[in-house]
C-alpha positions, -999 to 999 in steps of 0.1 A, spaced: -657 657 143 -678 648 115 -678 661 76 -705 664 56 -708 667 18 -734 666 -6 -750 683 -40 -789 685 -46 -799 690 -77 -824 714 -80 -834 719 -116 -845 690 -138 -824 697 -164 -791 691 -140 -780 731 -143 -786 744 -110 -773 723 -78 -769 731 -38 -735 724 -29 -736 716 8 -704 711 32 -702 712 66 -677 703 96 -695 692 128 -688 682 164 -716 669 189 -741 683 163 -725 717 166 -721 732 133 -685 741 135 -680 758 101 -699 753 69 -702 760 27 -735 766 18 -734 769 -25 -760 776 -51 -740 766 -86 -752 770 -119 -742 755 -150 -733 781 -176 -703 787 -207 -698 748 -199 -690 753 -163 -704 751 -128 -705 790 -118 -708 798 -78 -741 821 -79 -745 830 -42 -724 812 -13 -727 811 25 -696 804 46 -677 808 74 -643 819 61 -628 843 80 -643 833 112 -675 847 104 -709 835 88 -716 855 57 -732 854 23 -711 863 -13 -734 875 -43 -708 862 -71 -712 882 -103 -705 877 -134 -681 903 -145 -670 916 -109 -657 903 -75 -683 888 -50 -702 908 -27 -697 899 8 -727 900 35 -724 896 69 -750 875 86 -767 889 114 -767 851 130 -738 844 149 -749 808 159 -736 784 129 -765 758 131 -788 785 129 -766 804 100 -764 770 76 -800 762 82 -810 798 69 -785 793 41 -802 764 24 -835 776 32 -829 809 15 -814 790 -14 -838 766 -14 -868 792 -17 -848 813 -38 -822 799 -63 -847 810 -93 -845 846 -83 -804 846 -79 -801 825 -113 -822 855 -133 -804 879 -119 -770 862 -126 -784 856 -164 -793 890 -163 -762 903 -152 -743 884 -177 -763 891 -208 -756 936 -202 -723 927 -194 -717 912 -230 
């Protein structure tokens, strides 16, 4: 088996990063994290988070004042589930960060 770790920064200022972490065997994505984390209140905040706890691959909205929201994936291979993941948060990490802010500023 093989682990892999890494963070990708995706905003120039050093406040948003892709958290990546995955566990594979003869290329075989066995289970993975997938993370978007932004910086906020002087600490890294999960924003939205792909995994495979609980045996399945899924996707947690994390709020801000509430407990995440779990989606199930509709792909049931991992490799194709963890590529989708950092695609999606790749394309999309803007989006989930303004809604986060946005979440947090009518929460106040």
């Amino acid at each position: 088996m093989r682990e892999i770790s890494y963070l990708y920064e995706l905003s120039l200022g050093g406040v948003d990063r892709l958290r990546v972490e995955a566990t594979l065997a003869r290329g075989e994505v066995k289970n993975f994290v997938v993370q978007y984390e932004a910086f906020f209140g002087e600490q890294w905040r999960p924003i939205i988070r792909y995994d495979t706890a609980h045996g399945f691959a899924h996707r947690d909205i994390c709020h801000a004042a509430r407990p995440p929201e779990k989606q199930l994936l509709l792909l049931t291979d991992y490799n194709d589930a963890f590529t989708f993941a950092i695609d999606d948060i790749l394309a999309f990490w803007q989006r989930y960060r303004l809604a986060y802010e946005e979440e947090r500023s009518n929460d106040k």
